[in-house]
MIGUTOR-944931 format. One record per residue (C-alpha): x, y, z; residue number from 1. Coordinates in nm, 4 decimals. Layout:
! residues N
X,Y,Z,NUM
...
//
This chain:
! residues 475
-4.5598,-3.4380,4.1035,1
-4.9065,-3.4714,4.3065,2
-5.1699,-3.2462,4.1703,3
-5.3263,-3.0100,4.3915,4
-5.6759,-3.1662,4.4511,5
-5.9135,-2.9458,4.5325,6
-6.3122,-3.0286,4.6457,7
-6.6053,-2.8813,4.5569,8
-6.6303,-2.8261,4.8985,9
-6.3063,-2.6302,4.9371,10
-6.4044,-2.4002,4.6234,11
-6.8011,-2.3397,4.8028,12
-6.7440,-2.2539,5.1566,13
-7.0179,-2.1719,5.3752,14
-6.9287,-1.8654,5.6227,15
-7.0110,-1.5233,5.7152,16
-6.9597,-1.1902,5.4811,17
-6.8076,-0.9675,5.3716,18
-6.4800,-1.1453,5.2724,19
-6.3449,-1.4697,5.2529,20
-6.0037,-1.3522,5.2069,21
-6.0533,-1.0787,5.4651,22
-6.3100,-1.2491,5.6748,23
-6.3768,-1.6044,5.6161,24
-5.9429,-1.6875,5.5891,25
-5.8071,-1.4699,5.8890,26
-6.1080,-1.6329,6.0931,27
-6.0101,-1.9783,6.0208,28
-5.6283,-1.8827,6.0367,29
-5.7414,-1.8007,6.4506,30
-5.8995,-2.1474,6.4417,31
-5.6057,-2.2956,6.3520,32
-5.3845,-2.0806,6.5443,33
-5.6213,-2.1641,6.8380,34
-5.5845,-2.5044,6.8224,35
-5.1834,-2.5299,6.7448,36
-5.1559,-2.3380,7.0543,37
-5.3625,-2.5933,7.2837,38
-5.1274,-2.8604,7.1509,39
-4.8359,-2.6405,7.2076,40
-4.9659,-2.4953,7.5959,41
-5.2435,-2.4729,7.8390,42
-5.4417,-2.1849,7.7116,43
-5.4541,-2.1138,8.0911,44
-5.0705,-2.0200,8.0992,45
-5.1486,-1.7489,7.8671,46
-5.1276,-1.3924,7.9804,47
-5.1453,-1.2540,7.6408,48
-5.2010,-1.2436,7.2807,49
-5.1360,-1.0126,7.0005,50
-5.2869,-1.0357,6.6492,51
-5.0789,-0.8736,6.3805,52
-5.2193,-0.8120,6.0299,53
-5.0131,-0.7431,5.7456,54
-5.0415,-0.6023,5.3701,55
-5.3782,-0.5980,5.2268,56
-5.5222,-0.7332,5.5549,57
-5.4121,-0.4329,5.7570,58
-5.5464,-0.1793,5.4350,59
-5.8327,-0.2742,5.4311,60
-5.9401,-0.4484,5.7102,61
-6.1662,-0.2929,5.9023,62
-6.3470,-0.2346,5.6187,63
-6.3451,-0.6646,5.5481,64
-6.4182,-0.7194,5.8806,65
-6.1059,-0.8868,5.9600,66
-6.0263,-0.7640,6.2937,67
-6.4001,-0.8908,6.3962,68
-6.3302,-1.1949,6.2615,69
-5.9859,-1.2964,6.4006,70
-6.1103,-1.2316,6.7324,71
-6.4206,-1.4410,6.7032,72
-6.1980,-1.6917,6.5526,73
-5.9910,-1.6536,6.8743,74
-6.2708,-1.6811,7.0856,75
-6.3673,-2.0346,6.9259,76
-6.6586,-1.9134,6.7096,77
-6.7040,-2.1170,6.3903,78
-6.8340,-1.9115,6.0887,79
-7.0405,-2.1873,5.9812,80
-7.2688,-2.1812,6.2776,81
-7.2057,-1.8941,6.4586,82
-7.5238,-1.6611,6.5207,83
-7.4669,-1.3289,6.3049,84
-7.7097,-1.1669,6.4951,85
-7.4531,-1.1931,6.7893,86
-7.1531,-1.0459,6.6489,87
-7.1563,-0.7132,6.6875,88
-7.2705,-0.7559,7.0993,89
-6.9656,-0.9965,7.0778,90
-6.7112,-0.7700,6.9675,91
-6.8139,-0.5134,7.1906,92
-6.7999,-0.6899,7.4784,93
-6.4920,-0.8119,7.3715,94
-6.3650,-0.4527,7.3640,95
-6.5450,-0.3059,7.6194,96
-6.4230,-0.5708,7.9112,97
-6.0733,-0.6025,7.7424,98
-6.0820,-0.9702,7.7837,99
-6.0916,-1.2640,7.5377,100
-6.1770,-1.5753,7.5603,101
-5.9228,-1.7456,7.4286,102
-6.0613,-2.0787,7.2121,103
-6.4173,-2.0030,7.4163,104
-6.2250,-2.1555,7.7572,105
-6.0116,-1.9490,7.9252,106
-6.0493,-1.5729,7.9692,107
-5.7409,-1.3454,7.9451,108
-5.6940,-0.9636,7.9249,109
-5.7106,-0.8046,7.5830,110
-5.6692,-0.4793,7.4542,111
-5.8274,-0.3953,7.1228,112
-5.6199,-0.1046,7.0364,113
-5.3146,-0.2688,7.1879,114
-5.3058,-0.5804,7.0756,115
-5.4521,-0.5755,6.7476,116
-5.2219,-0.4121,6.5252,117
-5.2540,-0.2964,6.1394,118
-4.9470,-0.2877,5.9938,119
-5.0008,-0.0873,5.6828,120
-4.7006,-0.0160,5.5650,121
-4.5410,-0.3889,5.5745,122
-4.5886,-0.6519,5.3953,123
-4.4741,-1.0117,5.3921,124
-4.3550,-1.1696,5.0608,125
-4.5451,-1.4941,5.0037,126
-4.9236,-1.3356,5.0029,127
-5.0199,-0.9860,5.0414,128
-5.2691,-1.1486,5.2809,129
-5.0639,-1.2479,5.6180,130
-5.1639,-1.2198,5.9855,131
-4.9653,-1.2987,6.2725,132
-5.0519,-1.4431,6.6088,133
-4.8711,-1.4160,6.8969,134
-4.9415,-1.6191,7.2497,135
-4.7172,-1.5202,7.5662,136
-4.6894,-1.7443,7.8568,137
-4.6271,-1.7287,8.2027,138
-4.3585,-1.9010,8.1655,139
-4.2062,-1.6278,7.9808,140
-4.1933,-1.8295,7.6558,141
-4.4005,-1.7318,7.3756,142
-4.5021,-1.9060,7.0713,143
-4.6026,-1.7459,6.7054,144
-4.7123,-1.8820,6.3591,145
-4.8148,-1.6599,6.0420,146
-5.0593,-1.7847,5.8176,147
-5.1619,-1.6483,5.4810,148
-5.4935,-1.5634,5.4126,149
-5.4748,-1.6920,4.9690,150
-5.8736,-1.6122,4.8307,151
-6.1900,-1.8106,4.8987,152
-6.1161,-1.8644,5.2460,153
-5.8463,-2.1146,5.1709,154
-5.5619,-2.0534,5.4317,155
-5.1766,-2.1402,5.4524,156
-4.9903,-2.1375,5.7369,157
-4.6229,-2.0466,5.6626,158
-4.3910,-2.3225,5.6036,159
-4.6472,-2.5828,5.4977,160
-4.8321,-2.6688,5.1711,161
-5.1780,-2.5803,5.2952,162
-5.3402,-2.8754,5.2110,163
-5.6069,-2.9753,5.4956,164
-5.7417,-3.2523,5.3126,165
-5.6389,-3.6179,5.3166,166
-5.4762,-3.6835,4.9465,167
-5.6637,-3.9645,4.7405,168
-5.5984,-4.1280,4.4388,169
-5.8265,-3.9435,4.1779,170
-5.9662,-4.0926,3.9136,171
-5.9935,-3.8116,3.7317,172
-5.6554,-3.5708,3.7795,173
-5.7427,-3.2180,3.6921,174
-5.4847,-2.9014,3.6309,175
-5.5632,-2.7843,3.3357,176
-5.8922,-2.7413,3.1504,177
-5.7306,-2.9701,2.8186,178
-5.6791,-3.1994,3.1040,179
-6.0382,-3.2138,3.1752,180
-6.1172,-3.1991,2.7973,181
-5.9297,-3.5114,2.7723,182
-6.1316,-3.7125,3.0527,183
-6.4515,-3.5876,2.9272,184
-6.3852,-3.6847,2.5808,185
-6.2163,-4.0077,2.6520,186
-6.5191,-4.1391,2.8681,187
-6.8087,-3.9375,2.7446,188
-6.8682,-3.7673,3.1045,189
-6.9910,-3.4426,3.1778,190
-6.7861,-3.2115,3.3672,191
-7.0351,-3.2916,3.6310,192
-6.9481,-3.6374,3.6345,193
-6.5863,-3.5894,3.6379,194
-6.6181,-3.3981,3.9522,195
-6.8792,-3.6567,4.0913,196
-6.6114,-3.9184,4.0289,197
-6.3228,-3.7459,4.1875,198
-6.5659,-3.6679,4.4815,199
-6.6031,-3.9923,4.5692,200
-6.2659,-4.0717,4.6541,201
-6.3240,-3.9051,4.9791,202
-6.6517,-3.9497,5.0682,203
-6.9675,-4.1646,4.8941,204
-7.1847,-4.0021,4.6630,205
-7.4507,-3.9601,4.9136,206
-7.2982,-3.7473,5.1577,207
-7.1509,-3.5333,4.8370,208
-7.5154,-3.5115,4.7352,209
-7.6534,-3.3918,5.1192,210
-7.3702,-3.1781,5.1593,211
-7.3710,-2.9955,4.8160,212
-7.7621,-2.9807,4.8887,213
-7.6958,-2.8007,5.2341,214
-7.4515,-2.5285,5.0609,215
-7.7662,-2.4420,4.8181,216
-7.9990,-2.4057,5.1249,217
-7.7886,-2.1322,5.2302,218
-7.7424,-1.9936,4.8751,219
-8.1311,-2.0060,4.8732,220
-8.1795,-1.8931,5.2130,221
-7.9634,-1.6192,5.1559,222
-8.1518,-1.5054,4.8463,223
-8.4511,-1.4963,4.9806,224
-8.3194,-1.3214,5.3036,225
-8.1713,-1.0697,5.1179,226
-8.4773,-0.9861,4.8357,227
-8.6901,-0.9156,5.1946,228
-8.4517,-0.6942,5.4016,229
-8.4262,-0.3530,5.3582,230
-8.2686,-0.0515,5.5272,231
-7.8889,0.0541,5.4768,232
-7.5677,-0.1310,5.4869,233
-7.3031,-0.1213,5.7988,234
-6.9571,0.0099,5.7686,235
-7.0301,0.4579,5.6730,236
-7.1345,0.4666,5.3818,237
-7.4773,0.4248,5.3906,238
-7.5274,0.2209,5.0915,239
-7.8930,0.1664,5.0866,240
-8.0181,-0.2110,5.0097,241
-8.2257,-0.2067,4.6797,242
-8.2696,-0.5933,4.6427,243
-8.6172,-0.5565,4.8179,244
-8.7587,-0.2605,4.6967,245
-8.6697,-0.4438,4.3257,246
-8.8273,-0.6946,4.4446,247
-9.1708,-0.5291,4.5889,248
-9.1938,-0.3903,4.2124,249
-9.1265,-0.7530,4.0423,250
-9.3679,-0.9562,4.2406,251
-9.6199,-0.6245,4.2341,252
-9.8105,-0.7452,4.5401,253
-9.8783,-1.0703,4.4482,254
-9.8746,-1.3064,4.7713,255
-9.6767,-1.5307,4.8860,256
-9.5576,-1.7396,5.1552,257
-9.1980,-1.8982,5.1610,258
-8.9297,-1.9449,4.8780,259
-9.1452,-2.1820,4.7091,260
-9.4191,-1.9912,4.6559,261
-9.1765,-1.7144,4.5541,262
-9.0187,-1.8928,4.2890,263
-9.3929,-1.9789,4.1552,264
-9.4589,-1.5847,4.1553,265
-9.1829,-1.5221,3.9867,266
-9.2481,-1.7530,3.7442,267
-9.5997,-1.6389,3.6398,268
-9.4709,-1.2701,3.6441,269
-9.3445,-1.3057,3.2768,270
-9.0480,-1.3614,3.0593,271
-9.0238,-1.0674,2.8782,272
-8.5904,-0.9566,2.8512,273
-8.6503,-0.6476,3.1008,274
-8.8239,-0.9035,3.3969,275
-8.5715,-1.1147,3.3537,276
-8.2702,-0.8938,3.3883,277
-8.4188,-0.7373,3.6684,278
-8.4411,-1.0762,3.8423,279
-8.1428,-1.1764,3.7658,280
-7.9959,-0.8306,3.8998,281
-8.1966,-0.8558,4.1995,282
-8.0879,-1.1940,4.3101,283
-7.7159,-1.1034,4.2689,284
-7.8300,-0.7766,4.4900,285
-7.9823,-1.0068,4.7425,286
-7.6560,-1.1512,4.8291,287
-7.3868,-0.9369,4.8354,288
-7.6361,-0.6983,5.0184,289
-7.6637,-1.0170,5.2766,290
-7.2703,-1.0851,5.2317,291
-7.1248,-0.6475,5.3292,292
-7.4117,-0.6907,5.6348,293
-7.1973,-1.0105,5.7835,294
-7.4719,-1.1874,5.6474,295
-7.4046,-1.6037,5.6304,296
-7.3252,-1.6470,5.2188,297
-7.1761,-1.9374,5.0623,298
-6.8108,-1.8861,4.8884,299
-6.8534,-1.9177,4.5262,300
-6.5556,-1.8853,4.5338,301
-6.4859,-1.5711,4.7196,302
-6.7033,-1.3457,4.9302,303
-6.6592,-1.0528,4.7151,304
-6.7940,-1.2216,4.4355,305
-7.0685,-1.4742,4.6061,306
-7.3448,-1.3331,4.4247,307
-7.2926,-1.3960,4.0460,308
-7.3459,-1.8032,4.0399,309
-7.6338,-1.7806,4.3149,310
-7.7909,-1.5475,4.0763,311
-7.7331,-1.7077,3.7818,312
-7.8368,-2.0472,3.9045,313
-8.1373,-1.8940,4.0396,314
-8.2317,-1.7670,3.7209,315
-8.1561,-2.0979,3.5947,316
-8.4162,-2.2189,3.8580,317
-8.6854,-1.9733,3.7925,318
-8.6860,-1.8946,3.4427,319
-8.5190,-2.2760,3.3275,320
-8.7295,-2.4809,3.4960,321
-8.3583,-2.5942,3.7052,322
-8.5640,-2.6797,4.0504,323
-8.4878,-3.0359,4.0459,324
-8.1858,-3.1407,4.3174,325
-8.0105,-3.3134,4.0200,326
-8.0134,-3.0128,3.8317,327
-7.9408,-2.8286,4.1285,328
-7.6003,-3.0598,4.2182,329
-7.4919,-3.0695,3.8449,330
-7.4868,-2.6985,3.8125,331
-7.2933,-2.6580,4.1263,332
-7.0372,-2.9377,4.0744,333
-6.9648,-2.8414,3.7103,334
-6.8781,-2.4679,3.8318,335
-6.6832,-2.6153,4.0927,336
-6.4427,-2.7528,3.8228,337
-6.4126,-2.4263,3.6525,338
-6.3014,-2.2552,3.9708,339
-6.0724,-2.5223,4.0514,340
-5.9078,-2.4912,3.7398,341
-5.8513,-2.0859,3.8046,342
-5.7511,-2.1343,4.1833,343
-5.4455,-2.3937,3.9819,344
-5.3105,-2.1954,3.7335,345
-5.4053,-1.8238,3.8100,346
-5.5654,-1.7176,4.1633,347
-5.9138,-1.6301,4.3082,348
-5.7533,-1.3843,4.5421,349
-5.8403,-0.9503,4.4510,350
-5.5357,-0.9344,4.7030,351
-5.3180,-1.1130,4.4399,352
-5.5145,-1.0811,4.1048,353
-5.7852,-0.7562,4.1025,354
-6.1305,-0.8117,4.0783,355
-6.1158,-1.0552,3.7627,356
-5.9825,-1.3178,4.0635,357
-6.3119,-1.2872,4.1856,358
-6.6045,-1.2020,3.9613,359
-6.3989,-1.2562,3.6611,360
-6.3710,-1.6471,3.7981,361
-6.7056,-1.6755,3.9632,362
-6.9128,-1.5550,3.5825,363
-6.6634,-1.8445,3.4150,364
-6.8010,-2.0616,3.6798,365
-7.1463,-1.9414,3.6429,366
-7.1446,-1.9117,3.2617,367
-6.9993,-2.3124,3.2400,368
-7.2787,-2.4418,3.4658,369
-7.5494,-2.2812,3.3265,370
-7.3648,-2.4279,2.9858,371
-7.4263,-2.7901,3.0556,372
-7.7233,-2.7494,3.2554,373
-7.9011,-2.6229,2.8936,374
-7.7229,-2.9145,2.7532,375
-7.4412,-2.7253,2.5977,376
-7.1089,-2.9935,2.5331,377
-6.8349,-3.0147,2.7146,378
-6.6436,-2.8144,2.4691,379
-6.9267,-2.5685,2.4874,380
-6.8862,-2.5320,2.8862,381
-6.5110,-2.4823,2.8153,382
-6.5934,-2.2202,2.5765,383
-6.8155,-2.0371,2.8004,384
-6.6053,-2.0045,3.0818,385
-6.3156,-1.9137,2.8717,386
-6.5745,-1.5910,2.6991,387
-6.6750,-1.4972,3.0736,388
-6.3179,-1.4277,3.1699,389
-6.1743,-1.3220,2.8698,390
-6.4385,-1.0219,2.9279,391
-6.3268,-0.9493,3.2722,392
-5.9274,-0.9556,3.2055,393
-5.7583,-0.6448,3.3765,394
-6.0734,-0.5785,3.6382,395
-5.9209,-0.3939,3.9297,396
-6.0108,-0.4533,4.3038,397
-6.0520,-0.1428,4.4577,398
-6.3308,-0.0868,4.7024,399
-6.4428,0.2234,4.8704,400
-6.3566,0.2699,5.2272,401
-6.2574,-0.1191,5.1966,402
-6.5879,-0.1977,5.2266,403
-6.7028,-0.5401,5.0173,404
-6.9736,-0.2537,4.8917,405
-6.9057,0.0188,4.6131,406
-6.8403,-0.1141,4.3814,407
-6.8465,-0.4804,4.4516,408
-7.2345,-0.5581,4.5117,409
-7.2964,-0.4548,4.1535,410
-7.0319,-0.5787,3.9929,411
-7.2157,-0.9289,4.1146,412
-7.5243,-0.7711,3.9401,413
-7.2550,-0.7766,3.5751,414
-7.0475,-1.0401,3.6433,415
-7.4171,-1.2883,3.6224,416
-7.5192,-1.1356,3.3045,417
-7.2318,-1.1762,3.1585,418
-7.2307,-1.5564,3.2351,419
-7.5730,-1.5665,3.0834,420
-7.4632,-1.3929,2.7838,421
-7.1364,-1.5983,2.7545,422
-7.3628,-1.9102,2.8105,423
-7.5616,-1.7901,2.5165,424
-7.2736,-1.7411,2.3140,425
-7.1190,-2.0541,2.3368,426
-7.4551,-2.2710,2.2887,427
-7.4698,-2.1041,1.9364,428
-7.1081,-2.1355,1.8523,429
-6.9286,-2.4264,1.7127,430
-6.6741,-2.4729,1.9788,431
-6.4256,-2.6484,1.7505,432
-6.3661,-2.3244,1.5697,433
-6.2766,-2.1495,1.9069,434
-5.9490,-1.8882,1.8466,435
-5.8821,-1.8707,2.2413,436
-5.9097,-2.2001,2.4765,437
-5.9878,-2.1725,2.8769,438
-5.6201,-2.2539,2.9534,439
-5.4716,-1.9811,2.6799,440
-5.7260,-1.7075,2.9098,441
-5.5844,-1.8711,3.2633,442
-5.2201,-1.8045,3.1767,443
-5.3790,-1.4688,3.0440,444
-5.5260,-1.3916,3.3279,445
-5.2453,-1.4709,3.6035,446
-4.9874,-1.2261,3.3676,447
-5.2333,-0.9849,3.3987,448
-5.2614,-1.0099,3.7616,449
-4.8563,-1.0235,3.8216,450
-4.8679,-0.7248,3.5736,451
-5.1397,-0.5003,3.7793,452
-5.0380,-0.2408,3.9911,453
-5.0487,-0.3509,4.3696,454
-5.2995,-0.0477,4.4332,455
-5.5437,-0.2293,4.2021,456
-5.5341,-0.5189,4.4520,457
-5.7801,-0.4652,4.7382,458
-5.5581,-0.1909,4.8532,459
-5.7888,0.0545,4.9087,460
-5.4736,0.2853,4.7142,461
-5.6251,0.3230,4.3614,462
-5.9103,0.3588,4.1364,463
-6.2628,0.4603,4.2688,464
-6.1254,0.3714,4.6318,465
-5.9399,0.7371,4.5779,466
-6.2061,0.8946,4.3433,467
-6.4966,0.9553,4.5242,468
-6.4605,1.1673,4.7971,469
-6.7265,1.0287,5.0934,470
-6.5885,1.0700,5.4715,471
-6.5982,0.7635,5.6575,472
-6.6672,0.7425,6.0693,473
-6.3154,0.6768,6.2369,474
-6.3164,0.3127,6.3124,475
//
């Protein structure tokens, strides 16, 4: 049977917060649907269309942003490039006219209240995670296709496989982690290299380099934007940003000019335990402070959790002397792998798994790369990722007001210095006397997540979600 073969470029997605189950997914699910449609009709024999959001996606999200999103995604806007300073105008134009511009061509009428519909109560049986689109013609025909929204902005559209790439012949066939064991130790490669080699079945190395190098710019960019931003966060709560003010008090006035020169400042600001945590917290801040603002962030591997490898590879950067692009490309290729492996046998989806989908998967990720950047083995990156999850097993998902917010941003903040600490761990353990392999913590993990209550799942229906009493604006 063909092995699911997944990229490093399908685990790090560049896009727009908060979600990329919520956000990222039901966006490129009104891509898709966008462009099905043209082949199907012309979008100017439409009269109307209706977006219908299911499960998890109707729970929680307005809080995700995923009625925003669908209708962008409707209205051709790519979350790659599109301005985030023009969303909010968008969508209330969007509302206020009660017209759409359906794949940015052709304008028809639209009725937010009307035609967008939350369907709390139902869900659909493949993926708590489903949306529906709906195009009527003139004719009187209509046509419809449901797509499921599965973590990190990975998308299936019901009755196919939801592979968008073109399959190769690997070199390197990954499903399990003993499975990557085994290529590593039979040719001496780092899981770096493995992934290298698989990448260039679809592409040469170069353009893997340049495009693995354009996903840190906006991991960098994002950093940076979000350690000099302050004010409060969007959605009710009025969760105030505290990556800057940290920040202000870590760099104590000292000048500087761009990221650079930041990095430099950081450098000579000392290395004493505290600093460092503090950093570390602060870049993690940074980002999922930039990601609940519908800031641009980078997947890694979900929205929710995009903070914990930017700030631990940051830290590896600033306090590791990491700046180098090769360092920079090995660290992000070997925590590809790691996620891959987790996407395979378990999920990265809170909808389907809680929150150890998400930050439990993205510290293994972190905690592996950092591993073999310090020049742990490959059993040692194994071993780290498999002590990062282990410690996250049973982590609910269950956000306040369904907003990517309280208590997500600081369980970025955690989930990084955990993958420090599990890094640590593993580069002063002999790996062959291991009791628990990455595989054994997988299955673990998936069990768990089949075993979780579904109001533990990005409901919105459990946990601190129902715990702390706050009163949110109607939407």
């Amino acid at each position: 049977m063909q092995k699911e073969q997944i990229s490093v470029f399908d685990i790090f997605k560049i896009g727009i917060g908060p979600s990329s189950s919520h956000t990222l997914g039901p966006w490129r699910a009104a891509q898709q649907f966008t462009a099905s449609l043209k082949k199907q009709a012309d979008l100017a024999d439409v009269v109307q269309v209706k977006i219908l959001l299911y499960g998890s996606l109707a729970k929680t999200g307005k809080g995700h942003g995923t009625d925003i999103a669908v209708l962008l995604g409707l209205a051709g806007g790519d979350p790659v490039t599109f301005d985030v300073n023009a969303i909010d105008s968008t969508i209330e134009t969007i509302k206020q006219e009660q017209r759409l511009n359906l794949g940015g061509e052709y304008e028809i009428p639209f009725s937010y209240t009307e035609d967008l519909i939350f369907l709390f109560a139902e869900s659909l049986p493949f993926h708590p995670n489903a949306v529906t689109f709906q195009a009527f013609l003139n004719n009187g025909k209509a046509f419809s296709e449901t797509y499921y929204s599965i973590g990190g902005g990975f998308v299936v559209k019901e009755g196919e496989n939801g592979s968008e790439k073109e399959q190769v012949d690997l070199p390197f066939p990954v499903e399990k982690a003993s499975e990557l064991l085994h290529w590593c130790l039979s040719t001496g490669l780092k899981v770096s290299e493995v992934v290298m080699e698989n990448e260039a079945a679809w592409r040469p190395e170069a353009e893997t380099r340049k495009g693995v190098m354009q996903h840190f710019n906006v991991i960098r960019d994002c950093i940076y934007r979000g350690c000099h931003t302050s004010g409060f966060l969007p959605g009710g709560l009025d969760v105030a940003r505290r990556a800057s003010k940290v920040n202000s008090k870590l760099t104590a006035g000292e000048a500087y000019t761009d990221y650079d020169s930041w990095v430099q400042v950081i450098r000579k600001g000392g290395n004493g335990f505290n600093y460092t945590l503090d950093w570390v917290s602060c870049f993690a801040l940074a980002v999922n402070e930039e990601n609940a603002a519908f800031g641009r962030v980078v997947t890694a591997p979900t929205n929710g959790a995009a903070g914990v490898i930017p700030a631990v590879l940051q830290y590896f950067i600033a306090f590791c002397d990491g700046y180098t692009e090769d360092k920079i490309i090995q660290f992000i290729c070997c925590a590809s792998e790691i996620g891959s492996i987790f996407k395979k046998g378990a999920t990265i989806s809170a909808a389907m798994g809680g929150c150890q989908a998400e930050i439990g998967v993205s510290s293994a990720m972190a905690a592996a790369a950092l591993t073999e950047c310090l020049g742990g083995s490959q059993r040692q990156v194994l071993m780290a990722a498999e002590i990062a999850m282990e410690h996250h097993l049973g982590l609910t998902c269950d956000p306040i007001g369904g907003l990517v917010q309280i208590p997500c941003i600081e369980r970025n903040t955690m989930g990084a210095i955990k993958a420090i600490t599990a890094s640590q761990l593993a580069l002063q353990t002999n790996p062959d006397k291991a009791k628990v392999s990455l595989d054994a913590v997988v299955n673990t993990m998936w069990e768990t997540a089949l075993d979780m209550n579904s109001k533990y799942k990005e409901t919105s229906d459990g946990g601190l979600a129902t715990n702390i009493p706050l009163s949110l604006p109607e939407c």
